[in-house]
MDTraj code that builds the backbone (N, CA, C; nanometers):
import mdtraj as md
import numpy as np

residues = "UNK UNK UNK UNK UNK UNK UNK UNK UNK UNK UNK UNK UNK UNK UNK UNK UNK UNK UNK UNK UNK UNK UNK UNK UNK UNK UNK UNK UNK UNK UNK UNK UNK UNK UNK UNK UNK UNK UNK UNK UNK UNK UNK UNK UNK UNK UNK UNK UNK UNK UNK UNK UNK UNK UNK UNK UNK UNK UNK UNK UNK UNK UNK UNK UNK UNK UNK UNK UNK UNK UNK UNK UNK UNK UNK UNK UNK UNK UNK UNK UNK UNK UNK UNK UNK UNK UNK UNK UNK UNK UNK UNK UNK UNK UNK UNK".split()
xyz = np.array([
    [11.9888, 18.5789, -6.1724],
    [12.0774, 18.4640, -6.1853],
    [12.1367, 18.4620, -6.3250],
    [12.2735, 18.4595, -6.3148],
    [12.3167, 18.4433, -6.4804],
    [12.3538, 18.2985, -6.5058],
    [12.3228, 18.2648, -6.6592],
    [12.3278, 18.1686, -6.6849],
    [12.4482, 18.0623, -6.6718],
    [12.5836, 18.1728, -6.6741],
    [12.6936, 18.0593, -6.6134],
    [12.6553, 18.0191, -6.4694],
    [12.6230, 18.0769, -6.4088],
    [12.5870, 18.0067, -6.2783],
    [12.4176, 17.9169, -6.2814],
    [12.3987, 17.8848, -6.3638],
    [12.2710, 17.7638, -6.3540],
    [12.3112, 17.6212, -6.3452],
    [12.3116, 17.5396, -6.2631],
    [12.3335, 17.4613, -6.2862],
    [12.2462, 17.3572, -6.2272],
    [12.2116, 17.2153, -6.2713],
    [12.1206, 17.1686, -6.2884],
    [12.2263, 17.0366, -6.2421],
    [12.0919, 16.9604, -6.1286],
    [12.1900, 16.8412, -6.0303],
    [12.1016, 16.7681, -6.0120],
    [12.1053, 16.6532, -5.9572],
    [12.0187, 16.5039, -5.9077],
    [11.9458, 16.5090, -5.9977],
    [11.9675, 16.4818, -6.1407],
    [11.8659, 16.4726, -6.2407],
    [11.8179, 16.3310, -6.1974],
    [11.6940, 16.2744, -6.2172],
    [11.6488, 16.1715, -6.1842],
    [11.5391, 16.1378, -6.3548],
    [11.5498, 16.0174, -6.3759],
    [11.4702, 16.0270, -6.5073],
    [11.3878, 15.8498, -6.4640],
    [11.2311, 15.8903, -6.5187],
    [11.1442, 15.7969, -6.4945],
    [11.0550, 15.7777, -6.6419],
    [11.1085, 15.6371, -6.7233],
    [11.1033, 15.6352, -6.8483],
    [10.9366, 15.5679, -6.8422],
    [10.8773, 15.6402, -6.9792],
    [10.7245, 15.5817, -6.9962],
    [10.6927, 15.4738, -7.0540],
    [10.5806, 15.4131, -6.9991],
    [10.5397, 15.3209, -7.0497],
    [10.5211, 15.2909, -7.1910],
    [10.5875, 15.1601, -7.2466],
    [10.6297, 15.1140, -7.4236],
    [10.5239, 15.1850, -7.5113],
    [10.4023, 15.1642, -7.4874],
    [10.2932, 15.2047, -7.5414],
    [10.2821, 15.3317, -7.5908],
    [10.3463, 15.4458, -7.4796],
    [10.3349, 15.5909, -7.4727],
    [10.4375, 15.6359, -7.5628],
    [10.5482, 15.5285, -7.6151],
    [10.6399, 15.5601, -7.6850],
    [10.6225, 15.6289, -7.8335],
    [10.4704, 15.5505, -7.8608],
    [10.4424, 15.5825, -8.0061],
    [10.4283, 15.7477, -8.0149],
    [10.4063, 15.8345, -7.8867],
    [10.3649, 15.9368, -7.8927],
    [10.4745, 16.0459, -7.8928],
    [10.5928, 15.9940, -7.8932],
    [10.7167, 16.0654, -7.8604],
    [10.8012, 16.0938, -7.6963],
    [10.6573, 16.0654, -7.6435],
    [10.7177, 16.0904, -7.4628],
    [10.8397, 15.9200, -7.4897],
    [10.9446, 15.9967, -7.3929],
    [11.0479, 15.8643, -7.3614],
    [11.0441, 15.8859, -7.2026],
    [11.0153, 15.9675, -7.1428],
    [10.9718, 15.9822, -6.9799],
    [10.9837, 16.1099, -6.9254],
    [10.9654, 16.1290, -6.7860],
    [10.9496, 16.2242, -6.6828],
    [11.0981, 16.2580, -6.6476],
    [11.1198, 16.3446, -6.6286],
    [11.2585, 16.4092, -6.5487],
    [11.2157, 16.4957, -6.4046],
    [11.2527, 16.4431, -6.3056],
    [11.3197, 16.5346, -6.1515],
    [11.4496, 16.6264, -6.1465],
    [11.4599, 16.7270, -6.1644],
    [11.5867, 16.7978, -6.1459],
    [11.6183, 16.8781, -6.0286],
    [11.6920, 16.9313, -5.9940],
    [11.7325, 17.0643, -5.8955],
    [11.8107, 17.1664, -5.9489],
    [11.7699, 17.2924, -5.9595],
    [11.8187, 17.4132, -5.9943],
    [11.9157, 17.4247, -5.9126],
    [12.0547, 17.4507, -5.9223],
    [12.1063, 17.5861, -5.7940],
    [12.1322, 17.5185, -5.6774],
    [12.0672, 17.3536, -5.6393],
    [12.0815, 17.3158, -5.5139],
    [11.9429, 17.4022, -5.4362],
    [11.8778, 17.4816, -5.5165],
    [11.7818, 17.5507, -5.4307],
    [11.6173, 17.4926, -5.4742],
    [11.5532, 17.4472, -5.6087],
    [11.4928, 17.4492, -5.6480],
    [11.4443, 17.2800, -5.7265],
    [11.3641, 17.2075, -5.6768],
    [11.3520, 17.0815, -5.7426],
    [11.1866, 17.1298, -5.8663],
    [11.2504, 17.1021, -5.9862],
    [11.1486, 17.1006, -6.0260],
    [11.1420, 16.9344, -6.0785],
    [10.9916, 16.9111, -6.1015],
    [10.9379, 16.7679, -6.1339],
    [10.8508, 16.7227, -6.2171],
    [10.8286, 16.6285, -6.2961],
    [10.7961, 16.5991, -6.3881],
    [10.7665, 16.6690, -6.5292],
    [10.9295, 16.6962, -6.5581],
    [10.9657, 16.7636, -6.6750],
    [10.9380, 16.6724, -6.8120],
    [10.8577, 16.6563, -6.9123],
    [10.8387, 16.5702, -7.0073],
    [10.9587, 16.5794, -7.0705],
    [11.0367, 16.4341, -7.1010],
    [11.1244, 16.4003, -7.2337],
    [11.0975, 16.3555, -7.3542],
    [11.0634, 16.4606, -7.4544],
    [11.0283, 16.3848, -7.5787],
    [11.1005, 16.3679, -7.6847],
    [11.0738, 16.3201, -7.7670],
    [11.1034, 16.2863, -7.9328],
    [11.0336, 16.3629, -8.0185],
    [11.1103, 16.4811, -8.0595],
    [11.0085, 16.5542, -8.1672],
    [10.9930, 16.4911, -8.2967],
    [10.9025, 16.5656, -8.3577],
    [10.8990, 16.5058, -8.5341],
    [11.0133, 16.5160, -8.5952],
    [11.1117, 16.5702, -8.5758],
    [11.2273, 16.5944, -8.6878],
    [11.3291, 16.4974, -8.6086],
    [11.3002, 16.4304, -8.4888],
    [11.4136, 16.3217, -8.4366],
    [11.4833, 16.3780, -8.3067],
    [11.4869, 16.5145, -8.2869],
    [11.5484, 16.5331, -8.1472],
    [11.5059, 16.5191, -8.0379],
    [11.5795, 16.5105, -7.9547],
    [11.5261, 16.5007, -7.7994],
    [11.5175, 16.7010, -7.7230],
    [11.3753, 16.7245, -7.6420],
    [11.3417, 16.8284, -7.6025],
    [11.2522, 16.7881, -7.4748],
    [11.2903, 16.9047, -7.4042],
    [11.2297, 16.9043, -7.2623],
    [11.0598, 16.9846, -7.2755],
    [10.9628, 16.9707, -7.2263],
    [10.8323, 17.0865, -7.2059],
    [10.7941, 17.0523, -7.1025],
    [10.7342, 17.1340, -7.0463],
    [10.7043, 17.1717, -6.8642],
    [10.6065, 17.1769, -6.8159],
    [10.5485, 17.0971, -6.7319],
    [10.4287, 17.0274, -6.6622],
    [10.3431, 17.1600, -6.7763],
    [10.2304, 17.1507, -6.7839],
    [10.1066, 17.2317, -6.8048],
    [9.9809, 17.1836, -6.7243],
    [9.8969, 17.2588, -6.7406],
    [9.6706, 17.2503, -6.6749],
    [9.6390, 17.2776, -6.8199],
    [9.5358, 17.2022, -6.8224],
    [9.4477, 17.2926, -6.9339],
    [9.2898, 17.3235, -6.8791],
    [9.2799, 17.4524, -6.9107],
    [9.1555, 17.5814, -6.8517],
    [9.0646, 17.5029, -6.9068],
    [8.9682, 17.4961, -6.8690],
    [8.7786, 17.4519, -6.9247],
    [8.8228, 17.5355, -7.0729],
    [8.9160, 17.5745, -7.1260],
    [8.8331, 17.6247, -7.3101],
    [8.9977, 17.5595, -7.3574],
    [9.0491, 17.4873, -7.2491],
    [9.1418, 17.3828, -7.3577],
    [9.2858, 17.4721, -7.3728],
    [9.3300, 17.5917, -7.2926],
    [9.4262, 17.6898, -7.3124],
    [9.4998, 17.5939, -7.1510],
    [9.6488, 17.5703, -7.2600],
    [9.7387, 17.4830, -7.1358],
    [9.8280, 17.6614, -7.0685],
    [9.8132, 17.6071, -6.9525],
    [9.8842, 17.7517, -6.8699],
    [10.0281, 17.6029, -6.7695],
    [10.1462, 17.6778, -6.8285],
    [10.2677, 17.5987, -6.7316],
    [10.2556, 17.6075, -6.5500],
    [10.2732, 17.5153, -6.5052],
    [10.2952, 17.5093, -6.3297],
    [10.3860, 17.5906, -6.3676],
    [10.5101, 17.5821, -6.4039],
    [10.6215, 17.6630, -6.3889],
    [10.6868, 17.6314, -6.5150],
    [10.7945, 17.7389, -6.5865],
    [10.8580, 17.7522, -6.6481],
    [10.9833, 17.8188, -6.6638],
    [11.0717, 17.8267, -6.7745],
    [11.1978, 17.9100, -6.7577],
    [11.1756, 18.0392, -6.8057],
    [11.2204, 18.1279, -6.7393],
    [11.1384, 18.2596, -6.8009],
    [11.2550, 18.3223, -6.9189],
    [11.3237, 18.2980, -6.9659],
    [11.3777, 18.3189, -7.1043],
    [11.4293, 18.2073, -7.1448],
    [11.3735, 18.2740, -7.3688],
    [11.4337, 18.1253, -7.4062],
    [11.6089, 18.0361, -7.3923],
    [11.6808, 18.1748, -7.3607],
    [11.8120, 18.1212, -7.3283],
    [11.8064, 18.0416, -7.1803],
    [11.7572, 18.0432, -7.0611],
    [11.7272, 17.9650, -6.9388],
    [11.6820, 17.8553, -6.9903],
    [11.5780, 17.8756, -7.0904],
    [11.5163, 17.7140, -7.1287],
    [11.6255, 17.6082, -7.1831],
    [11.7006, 17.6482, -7.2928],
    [11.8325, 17.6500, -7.3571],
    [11.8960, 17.5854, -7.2497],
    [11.9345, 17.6666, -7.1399],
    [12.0323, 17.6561, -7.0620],
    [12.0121, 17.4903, -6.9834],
    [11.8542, 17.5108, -6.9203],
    [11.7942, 17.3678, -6.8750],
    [11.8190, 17.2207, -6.9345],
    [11.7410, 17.2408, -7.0931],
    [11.7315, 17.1641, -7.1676],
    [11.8658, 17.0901, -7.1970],
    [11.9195, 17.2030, -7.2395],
    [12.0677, 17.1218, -7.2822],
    [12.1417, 17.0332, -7.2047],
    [12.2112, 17.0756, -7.0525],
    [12.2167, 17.0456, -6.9280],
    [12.1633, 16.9170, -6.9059],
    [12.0166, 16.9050, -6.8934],
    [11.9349, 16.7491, -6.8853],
    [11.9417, 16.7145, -7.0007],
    [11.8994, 16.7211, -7.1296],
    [11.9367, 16.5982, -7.2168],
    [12.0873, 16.5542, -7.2223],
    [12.1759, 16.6393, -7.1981],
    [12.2902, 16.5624, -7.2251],
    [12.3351, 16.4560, -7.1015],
    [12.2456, 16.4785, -6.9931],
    [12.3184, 16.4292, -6.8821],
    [12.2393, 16.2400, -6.9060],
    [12.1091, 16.3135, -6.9422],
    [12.0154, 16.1533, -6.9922],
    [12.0897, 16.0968, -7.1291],
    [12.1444, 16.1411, -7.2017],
    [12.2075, 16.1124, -7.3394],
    [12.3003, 15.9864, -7.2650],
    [12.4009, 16.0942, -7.2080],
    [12.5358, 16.0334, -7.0771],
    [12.5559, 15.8772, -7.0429],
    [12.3704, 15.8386, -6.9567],
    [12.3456, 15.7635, -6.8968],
    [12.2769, 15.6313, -6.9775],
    [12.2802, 15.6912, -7.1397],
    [12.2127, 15.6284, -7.2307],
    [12.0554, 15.5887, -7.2205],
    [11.9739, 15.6609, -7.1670],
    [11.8300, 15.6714, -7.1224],
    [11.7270, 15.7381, -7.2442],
    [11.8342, 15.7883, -7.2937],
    [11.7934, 15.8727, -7.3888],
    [11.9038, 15.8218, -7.5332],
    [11.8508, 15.8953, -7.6478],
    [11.9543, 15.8402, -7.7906],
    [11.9695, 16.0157, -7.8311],
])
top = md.Topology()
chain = top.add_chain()
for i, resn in enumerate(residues, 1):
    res = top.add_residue(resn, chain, resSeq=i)
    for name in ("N", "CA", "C"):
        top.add_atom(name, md.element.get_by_symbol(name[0]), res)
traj = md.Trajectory(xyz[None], top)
């Protein structure tokens, strides 16, 4: 799949509870790849330096090593994701 053809639809965004705010999460994202692919509960956070960034469900193993449900398998796809959904949450003002 090349990246002009990614495109990212029915973003759905489910903002966290006030409390959780202190931690940088601002909420969950639902998306669809392609019309083919829903992925779900994509974290929206607030990094330390002030931007908004996407990271992708994780488990963590009995020795504390987080392994992703799923991810973008290059950093330009991630790029491609990220950008795509924050601007669309920016858009809707859900996000700053």
């Amino acid at each position: 799949m090349s990246l002009d053809n990614l495109t990212i639809t029915d973003i759905k965004f489910h903002p966290c509870a006030r409390d959780l705010r202190s931690t940088g999460l601002r909420g969950w994202a639902t998306i669809t790849v392609n019309d083919e692919l829903i992925l779900d509960s994509l974290q929206v956070r607030r990094t330390l330096d002030g931007r908004s960034a996407i990271s992708f469900p994780t488990r963590l193993d009995a020795n504390g090593v987080a392994h992703p449900y799923y991810r973008a398998a290059t950093p330009a796809a991630r790029s491609a994701i990220e950008s795509q959904v924050l601007a669309e949450l920016a858009s809707r003002g859900w996000i700053s």
